[in-house]
C-alpha positions as CSV (number, residue, x, y, z in Angstrom):
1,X,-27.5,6.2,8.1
2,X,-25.9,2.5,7.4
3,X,-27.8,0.2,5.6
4,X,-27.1,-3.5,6.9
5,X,-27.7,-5.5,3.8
6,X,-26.5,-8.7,5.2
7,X,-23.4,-10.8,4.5
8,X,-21.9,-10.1,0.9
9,X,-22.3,-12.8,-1.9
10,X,-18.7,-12.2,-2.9
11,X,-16.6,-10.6,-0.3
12,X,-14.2,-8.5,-2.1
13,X,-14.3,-5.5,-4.1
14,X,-14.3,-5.5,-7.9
15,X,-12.2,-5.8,-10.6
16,X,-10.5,-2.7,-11.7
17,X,-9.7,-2.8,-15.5
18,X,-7.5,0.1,-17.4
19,X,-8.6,0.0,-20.4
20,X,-6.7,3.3,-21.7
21,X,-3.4,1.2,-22.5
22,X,-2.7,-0.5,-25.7
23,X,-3.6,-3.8,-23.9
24,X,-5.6,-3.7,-20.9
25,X,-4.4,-4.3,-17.4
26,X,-6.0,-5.3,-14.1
27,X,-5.4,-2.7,-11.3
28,X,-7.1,-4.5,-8.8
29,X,-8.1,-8.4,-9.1
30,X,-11.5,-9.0,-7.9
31,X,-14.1,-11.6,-8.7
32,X,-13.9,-11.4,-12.0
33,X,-10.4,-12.9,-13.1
34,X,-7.9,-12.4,-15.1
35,X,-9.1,-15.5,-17.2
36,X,-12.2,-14.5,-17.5
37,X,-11.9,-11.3,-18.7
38,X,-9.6,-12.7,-21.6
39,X,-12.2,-14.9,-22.5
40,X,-14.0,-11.8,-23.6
41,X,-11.5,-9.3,-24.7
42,X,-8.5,-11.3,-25.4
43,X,-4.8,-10.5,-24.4
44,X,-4.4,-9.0,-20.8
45,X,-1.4,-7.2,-19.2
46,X,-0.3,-8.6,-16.1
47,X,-1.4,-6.7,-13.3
48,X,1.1,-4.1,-12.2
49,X,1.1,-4.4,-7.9
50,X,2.0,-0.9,-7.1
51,X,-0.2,1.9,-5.9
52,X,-2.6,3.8,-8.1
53,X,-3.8,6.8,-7.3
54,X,-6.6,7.0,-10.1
55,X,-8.7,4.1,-9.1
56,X,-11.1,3.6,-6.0
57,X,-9.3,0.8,-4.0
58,X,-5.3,0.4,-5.6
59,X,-3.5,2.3,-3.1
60,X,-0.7,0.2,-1.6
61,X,-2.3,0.0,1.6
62,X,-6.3,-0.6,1.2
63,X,-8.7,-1.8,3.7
64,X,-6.4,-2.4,6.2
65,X,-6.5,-3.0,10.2
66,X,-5.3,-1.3,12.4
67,X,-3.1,-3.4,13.5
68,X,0.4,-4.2,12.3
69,X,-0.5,-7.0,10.0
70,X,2.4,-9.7,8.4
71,X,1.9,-12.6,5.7
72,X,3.5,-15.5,6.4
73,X,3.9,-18.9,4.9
74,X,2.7,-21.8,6.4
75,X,6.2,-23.7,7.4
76,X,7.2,-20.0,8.8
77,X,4.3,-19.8,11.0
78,X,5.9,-22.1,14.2
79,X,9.0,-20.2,13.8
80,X,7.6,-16.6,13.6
81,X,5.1,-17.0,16.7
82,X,8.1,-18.3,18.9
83,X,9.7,-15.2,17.9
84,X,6.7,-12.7,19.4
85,X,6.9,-11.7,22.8
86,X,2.9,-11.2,23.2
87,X,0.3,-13.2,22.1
88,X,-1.0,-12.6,18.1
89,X,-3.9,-13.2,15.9
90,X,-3.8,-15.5,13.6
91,X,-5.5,-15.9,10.5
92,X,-4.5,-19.5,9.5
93,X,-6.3,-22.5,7.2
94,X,-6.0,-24.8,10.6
95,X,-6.0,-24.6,14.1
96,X,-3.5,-26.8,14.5
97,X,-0.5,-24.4,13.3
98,X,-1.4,-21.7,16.2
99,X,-0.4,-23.0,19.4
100,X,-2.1,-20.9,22.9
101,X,-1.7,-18.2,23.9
102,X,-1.7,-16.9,20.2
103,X,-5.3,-16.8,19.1
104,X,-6.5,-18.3,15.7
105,X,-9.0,-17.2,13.3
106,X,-9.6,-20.3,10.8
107,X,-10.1,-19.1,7.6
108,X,-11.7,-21.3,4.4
109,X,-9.9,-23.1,2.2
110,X,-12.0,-22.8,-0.6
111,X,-11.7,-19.3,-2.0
112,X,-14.9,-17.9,-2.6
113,X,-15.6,-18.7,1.5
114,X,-12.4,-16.9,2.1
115,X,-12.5,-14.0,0.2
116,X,-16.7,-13.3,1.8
117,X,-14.4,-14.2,5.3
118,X,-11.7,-12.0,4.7
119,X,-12.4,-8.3,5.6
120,X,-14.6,-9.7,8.7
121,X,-11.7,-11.8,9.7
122,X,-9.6,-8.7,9.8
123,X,-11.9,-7.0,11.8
124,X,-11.6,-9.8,14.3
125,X,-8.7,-9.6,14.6
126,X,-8.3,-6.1,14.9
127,X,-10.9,-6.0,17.6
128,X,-8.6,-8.4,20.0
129,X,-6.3,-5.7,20.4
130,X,-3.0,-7.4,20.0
131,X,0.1,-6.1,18.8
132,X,0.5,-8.1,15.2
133,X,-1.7,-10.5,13.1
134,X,-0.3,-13.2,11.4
135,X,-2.0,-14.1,8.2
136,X,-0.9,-17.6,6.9
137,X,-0.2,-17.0,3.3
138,X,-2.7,-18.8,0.8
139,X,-1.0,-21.2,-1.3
140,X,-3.3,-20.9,-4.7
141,X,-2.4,-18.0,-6.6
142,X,-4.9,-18.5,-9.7
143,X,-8.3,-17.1,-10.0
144,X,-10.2,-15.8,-7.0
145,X,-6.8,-16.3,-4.9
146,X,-5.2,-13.7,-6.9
147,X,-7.9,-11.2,-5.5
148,X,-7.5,-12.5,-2.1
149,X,-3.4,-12.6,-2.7
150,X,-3.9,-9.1,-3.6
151,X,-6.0,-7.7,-0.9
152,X,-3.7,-9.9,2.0
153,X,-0.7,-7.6,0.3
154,X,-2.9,-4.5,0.6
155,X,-3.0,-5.5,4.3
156,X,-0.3,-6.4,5.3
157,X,1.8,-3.1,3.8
């Protein structure tokens, strides 16, 4: 059985916290930030981006497509779809930067959209049965952006 519950309020999983260290450290960004969380404990290691094999969801490679997947900053992205032989998909702030036959997938700019977009986008993508997607890197790399920063690596491994 699958329950359908509709489209999730925030779009990306949570927050993993070790707190067995001398100072604890986010395994996993999620909704609740970095900042946040030192608002109410104090000091925080910086996240450590490798895998973890003791926590649900901080494996290297984590909810991602199928397809071979590659992050890519914005001024790249001209350059790197020249370079494909096929058509892509494209997961990219504007339309604009994705020229036909490559196929784009506009994502938000405003993080919280993005980060509810995110894993749906993917599937998109995935569903198009191409060879690569493209995913235009995020520029923002503070509060809900590290999340999204964090899952886009998790993709793209």
């Amino acid at each position: 059985m699958i329950l359908e519950g509709g489209t999730c309020t925030v779009g990306l999983e949570s927050t993993v916290l070790d707190l067995s260290r001398s100072r604890p450290m986010v395994l996993r960004p999620g909704s609740v930030t970095k900042d946040m969380l030192m608002s109410v404990i104090g000091d925080v290691a910086e996240p450590l981006f490798v895998g973890q094999s003791g926590s649900p969801g901080t494996h290297l490679r984590h909810y991602a497509p199928r397809t071979r997947a590659e992050i890519v900053d914005t001024s790249g992205i001209d350059h790197r779809l020249m370079s494909c032989p096929e058509p892509v998909a494209v997961l990219a702030f504007s339309a604009d930067v994705v020229p036909p036959p490559h196929v784009a997938i506009i994502m938000p700019s405003d993080p919280r959209e993005y980060a509810m977009k995110l894993y749906d986008a993917l599937r998109h993508a995935d569903s198009l049965d191409r060879s690569l997607i493209l995913i235009e890197r995020p520029k923002d790399k503070t509060g809900i952006w590290e999340a999204i920063q964090d899952r886009l690596r998790r993709a793209a491994v």
